[in-house]
Structure formats: structure tokens, C-alpha cells
N, CA, C and O atoms as CSV, one atom per row, in Angstrom:
chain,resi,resn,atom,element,x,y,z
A,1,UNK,N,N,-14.877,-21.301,11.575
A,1,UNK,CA,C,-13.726,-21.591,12.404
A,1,UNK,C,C,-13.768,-23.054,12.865
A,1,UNK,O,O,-12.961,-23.970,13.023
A,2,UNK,N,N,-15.017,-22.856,12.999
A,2,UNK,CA,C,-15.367,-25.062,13.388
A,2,UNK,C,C,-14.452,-25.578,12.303
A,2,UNK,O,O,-13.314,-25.936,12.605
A,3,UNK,N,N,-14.883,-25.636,11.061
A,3,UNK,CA,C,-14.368,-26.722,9.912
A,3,UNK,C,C,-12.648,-26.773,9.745
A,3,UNK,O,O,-11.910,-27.693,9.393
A,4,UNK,N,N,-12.375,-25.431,10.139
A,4,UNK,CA,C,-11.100,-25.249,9.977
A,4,UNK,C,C,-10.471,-25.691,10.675
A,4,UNK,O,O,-9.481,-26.295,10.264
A,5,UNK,N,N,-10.764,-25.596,12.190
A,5,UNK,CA,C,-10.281,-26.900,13.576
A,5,UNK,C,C,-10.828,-28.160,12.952
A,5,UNK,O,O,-9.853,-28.384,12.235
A,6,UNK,N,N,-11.649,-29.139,12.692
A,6,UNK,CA,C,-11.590,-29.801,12.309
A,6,UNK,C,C,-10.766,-30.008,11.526
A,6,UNK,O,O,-9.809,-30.588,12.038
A,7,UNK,N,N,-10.643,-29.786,10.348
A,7,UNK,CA,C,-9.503,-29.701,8.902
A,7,UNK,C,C,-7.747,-29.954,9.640
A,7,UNK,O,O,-6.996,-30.920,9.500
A,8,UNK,N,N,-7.583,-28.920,10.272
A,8,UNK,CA,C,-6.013,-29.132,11.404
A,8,UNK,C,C,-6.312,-29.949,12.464
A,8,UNK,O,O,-5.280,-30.282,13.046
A,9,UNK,N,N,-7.406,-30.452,12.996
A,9,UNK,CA,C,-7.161,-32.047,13.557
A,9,UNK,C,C,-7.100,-33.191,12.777
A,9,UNK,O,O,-6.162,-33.948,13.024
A,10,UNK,N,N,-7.768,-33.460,12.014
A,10,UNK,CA,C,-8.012,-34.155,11.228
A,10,UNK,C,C,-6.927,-34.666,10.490
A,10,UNK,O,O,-6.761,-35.868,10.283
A,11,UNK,N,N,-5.797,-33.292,9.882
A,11,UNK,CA,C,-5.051,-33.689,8.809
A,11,UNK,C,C,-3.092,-33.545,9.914
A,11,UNK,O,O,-1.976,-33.750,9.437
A,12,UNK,N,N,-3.367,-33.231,11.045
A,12,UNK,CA,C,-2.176,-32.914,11.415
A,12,UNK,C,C,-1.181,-33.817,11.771
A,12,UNK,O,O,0.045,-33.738,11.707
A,13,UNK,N,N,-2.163,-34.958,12.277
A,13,UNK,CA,C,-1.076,-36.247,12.390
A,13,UNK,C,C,-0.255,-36.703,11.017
A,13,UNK,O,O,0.820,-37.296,11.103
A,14,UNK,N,N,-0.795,-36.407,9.897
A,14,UNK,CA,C,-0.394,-36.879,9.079
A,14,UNK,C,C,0.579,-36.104,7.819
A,14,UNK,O,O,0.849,-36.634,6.742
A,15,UNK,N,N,0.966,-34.880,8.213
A,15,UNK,CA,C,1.485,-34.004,8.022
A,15,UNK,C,C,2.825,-34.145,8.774
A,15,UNK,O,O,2.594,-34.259,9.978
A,16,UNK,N,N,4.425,-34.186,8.434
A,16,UNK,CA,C,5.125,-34.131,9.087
A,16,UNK,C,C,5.616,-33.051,9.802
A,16,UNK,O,O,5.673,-32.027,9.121
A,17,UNK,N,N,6.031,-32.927,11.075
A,17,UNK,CA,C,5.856,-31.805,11.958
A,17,UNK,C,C,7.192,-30.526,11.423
A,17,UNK,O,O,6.927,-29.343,11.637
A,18,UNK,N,N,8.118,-30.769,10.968
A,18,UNK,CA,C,9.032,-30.444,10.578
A,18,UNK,C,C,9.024,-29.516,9.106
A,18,UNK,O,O,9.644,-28.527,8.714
A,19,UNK,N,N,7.778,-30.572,8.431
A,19,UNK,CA,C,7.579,-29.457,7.318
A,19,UNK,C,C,7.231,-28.109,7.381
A,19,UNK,O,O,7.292,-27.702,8.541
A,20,UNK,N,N,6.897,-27.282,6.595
A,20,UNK,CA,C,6.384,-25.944,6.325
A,20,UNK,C,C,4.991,-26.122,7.055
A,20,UNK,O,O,4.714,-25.827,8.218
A,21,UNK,N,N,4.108,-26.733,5.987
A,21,UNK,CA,C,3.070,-27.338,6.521
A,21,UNK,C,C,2.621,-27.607,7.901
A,21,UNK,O,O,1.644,-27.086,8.438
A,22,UNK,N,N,3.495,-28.544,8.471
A,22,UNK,CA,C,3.421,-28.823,9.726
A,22,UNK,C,C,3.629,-27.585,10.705
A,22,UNK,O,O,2.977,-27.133,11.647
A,23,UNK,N,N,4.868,-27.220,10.051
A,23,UNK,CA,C,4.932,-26.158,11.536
A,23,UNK,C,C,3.438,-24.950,11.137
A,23,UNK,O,O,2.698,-24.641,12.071
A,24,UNK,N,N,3.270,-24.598,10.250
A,24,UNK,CA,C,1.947,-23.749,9.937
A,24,UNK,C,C,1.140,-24.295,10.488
A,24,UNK,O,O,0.734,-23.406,11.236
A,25,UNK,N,N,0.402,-25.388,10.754
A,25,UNK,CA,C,-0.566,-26.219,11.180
A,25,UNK,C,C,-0.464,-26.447,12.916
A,25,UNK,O,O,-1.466,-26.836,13.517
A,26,UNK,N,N,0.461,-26.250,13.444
A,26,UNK,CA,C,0.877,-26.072,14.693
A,26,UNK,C,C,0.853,-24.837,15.565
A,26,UNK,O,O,0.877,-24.623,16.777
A,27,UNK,N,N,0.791,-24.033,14.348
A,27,UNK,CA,C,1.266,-22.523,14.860
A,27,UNK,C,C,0.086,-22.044,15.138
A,27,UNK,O,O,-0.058,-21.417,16.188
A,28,UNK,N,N,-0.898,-22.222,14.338
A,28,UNK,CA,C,-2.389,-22.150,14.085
A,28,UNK,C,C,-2.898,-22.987,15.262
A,28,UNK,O,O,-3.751,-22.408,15.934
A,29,UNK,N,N,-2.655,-23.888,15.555
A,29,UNK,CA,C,-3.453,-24.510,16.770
A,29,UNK,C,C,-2.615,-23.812,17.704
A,29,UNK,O,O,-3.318,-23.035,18.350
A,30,UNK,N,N,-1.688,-23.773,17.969
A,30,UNK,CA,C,-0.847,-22.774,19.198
A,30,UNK,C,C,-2.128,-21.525,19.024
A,30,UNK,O,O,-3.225,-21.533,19.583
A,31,UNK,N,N,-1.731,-20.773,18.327
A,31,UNK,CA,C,-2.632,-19.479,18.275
A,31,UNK,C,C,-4.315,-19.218,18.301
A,31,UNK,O,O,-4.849,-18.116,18.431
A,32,UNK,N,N,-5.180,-20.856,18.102
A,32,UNK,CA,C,-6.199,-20.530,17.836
A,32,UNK,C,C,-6.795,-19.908,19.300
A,32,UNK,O,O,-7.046,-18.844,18.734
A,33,UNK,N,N,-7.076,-19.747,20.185
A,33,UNK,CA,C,-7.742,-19.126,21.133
A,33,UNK,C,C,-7.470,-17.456,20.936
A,33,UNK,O,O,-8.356,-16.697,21.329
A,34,UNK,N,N,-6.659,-17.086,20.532
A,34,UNK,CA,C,-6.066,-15.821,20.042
A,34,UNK,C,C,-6.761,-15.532,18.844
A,34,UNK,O,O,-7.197,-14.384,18.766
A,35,UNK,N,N,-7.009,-16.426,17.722
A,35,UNK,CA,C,-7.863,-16.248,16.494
A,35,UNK,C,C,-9.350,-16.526,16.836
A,35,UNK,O,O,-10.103,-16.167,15.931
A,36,UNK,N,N,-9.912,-17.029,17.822
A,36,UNK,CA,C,-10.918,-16.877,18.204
A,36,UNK,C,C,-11.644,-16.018,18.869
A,36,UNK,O,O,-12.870,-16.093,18.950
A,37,UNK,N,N,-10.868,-15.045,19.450
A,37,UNK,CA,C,-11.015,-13.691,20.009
A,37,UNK,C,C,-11.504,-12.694,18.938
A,37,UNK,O,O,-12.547,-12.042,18.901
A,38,UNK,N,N,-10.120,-12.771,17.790
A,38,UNK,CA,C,-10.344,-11.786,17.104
A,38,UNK,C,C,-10.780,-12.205,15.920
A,38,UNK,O,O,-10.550,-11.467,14.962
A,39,UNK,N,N,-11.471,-13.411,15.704
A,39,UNK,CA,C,-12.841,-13.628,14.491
A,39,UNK,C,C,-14.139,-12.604,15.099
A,39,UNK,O,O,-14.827,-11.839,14.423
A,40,UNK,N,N,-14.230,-12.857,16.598
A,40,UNK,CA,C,-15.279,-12.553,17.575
A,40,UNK,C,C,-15.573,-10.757,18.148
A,40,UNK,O,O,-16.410,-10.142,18.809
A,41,UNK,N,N,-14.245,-10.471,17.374
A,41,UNK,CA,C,-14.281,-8.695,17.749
A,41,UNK,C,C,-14.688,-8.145,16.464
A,41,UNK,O,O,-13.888,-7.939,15.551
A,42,UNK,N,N,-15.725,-7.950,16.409
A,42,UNK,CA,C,-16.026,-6.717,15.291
A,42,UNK,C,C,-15.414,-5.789,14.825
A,42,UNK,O,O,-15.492,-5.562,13.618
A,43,UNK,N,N,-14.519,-4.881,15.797
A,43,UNK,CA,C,-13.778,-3.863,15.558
A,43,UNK,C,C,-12.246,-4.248,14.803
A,43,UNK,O,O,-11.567,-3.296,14.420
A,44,UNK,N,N,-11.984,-4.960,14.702
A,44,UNK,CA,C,-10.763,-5.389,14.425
A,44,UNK,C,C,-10.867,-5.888,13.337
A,44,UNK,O,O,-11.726,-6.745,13.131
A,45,UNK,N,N,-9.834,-5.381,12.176
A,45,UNK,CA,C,-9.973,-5.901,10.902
A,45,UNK,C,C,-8.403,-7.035,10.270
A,45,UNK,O,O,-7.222,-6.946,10.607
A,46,UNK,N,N,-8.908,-7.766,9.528
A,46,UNK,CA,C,-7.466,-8.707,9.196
A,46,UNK,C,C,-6.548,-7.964,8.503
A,46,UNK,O,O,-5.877,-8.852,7.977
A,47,UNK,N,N,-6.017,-6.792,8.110
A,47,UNK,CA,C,-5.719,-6.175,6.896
A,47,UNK,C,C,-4.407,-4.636,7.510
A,47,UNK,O,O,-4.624,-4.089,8.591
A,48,UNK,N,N,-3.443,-4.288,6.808
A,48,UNK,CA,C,-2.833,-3.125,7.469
A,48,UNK,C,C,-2.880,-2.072,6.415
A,48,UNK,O,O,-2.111,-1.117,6.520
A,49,UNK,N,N,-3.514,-2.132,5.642
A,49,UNK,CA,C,-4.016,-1.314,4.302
A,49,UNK,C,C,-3.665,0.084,5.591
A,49,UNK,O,O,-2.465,0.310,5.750
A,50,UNK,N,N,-4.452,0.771,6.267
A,50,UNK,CA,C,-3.569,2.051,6.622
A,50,UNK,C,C,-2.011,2.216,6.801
A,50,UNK,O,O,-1.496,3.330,6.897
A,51,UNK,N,N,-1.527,1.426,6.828
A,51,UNK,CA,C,-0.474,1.856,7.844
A,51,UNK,C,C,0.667,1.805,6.470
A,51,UNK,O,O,1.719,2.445,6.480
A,52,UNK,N,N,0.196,0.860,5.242
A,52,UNK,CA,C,1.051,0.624,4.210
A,52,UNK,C,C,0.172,1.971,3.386
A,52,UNK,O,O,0.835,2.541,2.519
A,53,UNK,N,N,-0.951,2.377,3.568
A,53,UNK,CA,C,-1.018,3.654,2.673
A,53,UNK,C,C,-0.449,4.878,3.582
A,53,UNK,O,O,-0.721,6.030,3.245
A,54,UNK,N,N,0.108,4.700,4.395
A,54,UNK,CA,C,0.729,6.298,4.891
A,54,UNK,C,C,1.995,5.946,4.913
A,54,UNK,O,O,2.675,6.971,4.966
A,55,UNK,N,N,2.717,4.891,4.897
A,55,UNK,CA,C,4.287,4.673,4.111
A,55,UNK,C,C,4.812,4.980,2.537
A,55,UNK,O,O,5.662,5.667,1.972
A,56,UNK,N,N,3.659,3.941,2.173
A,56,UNK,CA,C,3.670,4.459,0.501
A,56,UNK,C,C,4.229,5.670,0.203
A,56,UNK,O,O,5.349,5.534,-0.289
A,57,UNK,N,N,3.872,6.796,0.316
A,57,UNK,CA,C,4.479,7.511,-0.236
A,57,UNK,C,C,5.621,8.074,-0.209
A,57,UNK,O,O,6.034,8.645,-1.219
A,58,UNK,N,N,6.402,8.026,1.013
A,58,UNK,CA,C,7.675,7.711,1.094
A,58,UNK,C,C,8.561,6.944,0.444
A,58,UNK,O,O,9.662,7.284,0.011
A,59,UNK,N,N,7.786,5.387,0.367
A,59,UNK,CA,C,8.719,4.525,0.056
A,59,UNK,C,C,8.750,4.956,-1.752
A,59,UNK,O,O,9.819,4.885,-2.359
A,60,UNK,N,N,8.030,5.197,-2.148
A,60,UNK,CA,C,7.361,5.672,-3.426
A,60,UNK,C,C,8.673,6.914,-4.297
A,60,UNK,O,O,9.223,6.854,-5.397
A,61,UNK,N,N,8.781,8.255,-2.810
A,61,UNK,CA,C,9.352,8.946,-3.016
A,61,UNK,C,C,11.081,8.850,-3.364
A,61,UNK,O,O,11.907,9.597,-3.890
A,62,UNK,N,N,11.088,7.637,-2.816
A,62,UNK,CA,C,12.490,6.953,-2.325
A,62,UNK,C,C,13.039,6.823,-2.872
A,62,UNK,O,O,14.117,7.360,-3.129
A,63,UNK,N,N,12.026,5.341,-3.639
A,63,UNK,CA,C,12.396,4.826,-5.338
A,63,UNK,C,C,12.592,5.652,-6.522
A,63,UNK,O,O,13.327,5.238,-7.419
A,64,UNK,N,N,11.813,7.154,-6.644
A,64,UNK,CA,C,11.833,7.920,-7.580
A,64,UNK,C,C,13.412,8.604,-7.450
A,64,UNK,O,O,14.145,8.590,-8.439
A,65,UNK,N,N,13.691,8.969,-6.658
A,65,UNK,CA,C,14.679,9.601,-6.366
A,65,UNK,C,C,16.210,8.797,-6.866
A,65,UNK,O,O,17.228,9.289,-7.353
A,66,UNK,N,N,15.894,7.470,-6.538
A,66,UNK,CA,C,17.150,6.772,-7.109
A,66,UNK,C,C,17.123,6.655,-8.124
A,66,UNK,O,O,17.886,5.717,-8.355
A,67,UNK,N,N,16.438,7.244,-9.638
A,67,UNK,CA,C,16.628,7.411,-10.731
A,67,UNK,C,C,16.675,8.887,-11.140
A,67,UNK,O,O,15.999,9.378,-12.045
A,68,UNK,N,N,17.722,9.660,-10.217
A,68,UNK,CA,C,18.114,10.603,-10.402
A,68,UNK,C,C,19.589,10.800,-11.090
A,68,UNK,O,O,20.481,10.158,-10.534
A,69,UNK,N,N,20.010,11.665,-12.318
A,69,UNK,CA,C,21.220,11.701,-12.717
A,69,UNK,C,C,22.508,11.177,-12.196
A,69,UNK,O,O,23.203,10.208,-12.501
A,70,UNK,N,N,22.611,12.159,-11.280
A,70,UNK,CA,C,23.854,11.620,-10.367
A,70,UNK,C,C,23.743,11.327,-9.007
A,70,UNK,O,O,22.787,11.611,-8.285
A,71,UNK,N,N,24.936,10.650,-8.644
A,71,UNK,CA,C,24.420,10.132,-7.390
A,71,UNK,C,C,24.678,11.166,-5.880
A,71,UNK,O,O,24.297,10.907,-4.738
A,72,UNK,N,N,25.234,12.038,-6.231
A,72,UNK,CA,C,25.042,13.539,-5.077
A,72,UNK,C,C,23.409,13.635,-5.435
A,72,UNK,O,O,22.774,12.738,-4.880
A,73,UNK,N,N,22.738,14.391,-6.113
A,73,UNK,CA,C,21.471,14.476,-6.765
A,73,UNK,C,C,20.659,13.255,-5.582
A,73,UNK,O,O,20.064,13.525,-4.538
A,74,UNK,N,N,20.890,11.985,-6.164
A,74,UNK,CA,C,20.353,10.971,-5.538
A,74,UNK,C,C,20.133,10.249,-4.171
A,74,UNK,O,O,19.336,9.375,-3.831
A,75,UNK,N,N,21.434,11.137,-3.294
A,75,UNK,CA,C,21.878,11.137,-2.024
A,75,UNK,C,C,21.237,12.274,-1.416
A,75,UNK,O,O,20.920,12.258,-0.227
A,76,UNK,N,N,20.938,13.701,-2.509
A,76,UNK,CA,C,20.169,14.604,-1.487
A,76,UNK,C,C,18.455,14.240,-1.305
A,76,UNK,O,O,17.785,14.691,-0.376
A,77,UNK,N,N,18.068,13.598,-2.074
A,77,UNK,CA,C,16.813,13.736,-2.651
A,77,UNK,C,C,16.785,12.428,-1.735
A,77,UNK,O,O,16.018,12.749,-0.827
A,78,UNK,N,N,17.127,11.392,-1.545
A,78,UNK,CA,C,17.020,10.115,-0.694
A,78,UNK,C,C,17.363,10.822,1.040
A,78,UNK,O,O,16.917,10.522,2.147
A,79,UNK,N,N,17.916,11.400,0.780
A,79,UNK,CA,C,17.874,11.920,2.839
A,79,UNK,C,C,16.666,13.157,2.913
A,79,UNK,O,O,16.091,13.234,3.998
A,80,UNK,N,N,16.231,14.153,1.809
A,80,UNK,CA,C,15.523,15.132,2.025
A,80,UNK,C,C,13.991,14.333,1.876
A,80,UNK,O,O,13.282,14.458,2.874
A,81,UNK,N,N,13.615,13.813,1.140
A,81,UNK,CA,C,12.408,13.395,1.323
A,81,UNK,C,C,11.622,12.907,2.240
A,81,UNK,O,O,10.554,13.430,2.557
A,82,UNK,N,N,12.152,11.717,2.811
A,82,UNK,CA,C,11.323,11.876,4.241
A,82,UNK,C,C,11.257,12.999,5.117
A,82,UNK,O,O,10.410,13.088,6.005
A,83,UNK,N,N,12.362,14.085,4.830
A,83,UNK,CA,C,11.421,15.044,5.500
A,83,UNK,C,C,10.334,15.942,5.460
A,83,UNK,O,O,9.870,16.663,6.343
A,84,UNK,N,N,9.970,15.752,4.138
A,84,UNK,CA,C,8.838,16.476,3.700
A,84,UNK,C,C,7.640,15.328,3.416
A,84,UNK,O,O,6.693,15.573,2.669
A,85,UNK,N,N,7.745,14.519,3.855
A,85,UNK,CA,C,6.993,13.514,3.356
A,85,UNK,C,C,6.580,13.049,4.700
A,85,UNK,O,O,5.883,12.034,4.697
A,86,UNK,N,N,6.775,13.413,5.495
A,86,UNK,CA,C,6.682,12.598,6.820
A,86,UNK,C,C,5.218,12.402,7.028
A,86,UNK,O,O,4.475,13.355,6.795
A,87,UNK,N,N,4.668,11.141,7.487
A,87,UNK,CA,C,3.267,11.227,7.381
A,87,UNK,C,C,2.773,11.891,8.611
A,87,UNK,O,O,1.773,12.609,8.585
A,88,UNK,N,N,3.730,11.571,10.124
A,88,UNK,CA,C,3.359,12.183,11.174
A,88,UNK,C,C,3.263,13.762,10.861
A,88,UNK,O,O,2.184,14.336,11.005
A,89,UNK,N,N,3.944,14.172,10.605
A,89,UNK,CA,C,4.321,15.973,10.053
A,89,UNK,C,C,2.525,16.056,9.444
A,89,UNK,O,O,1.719,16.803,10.000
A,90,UNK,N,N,2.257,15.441,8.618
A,90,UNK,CA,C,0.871,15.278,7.829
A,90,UNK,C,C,-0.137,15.172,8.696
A,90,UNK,O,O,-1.029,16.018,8.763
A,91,UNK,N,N,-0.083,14.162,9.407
A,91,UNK,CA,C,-1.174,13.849,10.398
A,91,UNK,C,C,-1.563,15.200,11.835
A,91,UNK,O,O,-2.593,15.342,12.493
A,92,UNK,N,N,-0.709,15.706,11.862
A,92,UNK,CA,C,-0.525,16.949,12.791
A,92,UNK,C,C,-0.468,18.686,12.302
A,92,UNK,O,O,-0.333,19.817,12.768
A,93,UNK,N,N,-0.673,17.959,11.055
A,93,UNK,CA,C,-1.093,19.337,10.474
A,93,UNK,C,C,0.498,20.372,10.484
A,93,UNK,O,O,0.242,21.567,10.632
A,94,UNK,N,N,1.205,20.224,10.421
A,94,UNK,CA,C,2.680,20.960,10.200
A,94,UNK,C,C,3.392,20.584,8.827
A,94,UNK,O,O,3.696,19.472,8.395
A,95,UNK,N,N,3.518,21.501,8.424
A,95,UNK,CA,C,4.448,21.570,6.839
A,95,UNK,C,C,5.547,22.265,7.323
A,95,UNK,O,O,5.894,23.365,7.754
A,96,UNK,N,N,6.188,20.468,6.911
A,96,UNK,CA,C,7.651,20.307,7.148
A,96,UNK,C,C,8.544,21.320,5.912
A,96,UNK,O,O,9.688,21.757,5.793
A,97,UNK,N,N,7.479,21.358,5.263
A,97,UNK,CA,C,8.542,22.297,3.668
A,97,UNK,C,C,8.854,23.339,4.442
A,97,UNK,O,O,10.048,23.492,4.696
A,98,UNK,N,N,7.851,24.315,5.008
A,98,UNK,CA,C,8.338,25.340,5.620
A,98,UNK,C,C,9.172,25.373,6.593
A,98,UNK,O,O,9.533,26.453,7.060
């Protein structure tokens, strides 16, 4: 985290503030006391890998469905699926089929 504060002092004057760049490089020093917390928490991971694997299959179900024949077909199967798919329904142990 040192080199990297170094690296955005170092290079920020010379970076125009307006660019992409710049404003990234700003945003990051705005935020670093906030990224220094959570380099420093063990428990906390950089990543939302759960939260996009208990959507997935919805969104999954979604897409399949819109390559259904017709589009009644495609309209029931796009409103019925999340209800059987629901991950909360999953997580609580209730089957929504029934």
C-alpha cells in the first residue's frame, strides 16, 4: 500500500485532473484511509463471487427462457421463473414449486 501511495503522489501532478486517469487517481487518494482499513481487516474479502453465484441462476434462467418459441411461451417462463428460482425461497429452505 506504501508503493502505491507513493506511485499516486508521485505521478498525480502530472496527470491531468479531468482525465479518466486523474479522476481515478483522486478517487483513490479520497478513499485511501477507507482502503487502509480494509487491506487491514482479515475478514473482508475484495470479491462478490457470492452474491453473483446466487443471482446466476436466475439471470441464467431468464436468458434461457427468451429462446422460447413464442413469445406468450416466453412471457410465461420470464415472469414464472424467478419464482421458483428465488434464492431467498432456497436459502430458507421453502419450495416455492410447491
Amino acid at each position: 500500500m506504501e508503493s502505491i501511495w507513493a506511485i499516486l503522489d508521485k505521478r498525480i501532478a502530472h496527470i491531468p485532473p479531468k482525465s479518466l486517469l486523474g479522476k481515478t487517481m483522486s478517487y483513490a487518494r479520497i478513499q485511501w484511509c477507507q482502503a487502509l482499513r480494509f487491506v487491514g481487516c482479515g475478514l473482508l474479502t475484495p470479491d462478490n463471487n457470492a452474491v453473483e453465484n446466487t443471482i446466476r441462476p436466475v439471470a441464467l434462467g431468464i436468458e434461457l427462457a427468451l429462446c422460447r418459441n413464442s413469445p406468450q411461451g416466453t412471457g410465461a417462463s420470464v415472469r414464472s421463473y424467478p419464482l421458483w428460482k428465488q434464492p431467498a425461497a432456497k436459502a430458507n429452505e421453502i419450495e416455492p414449486q410447491a
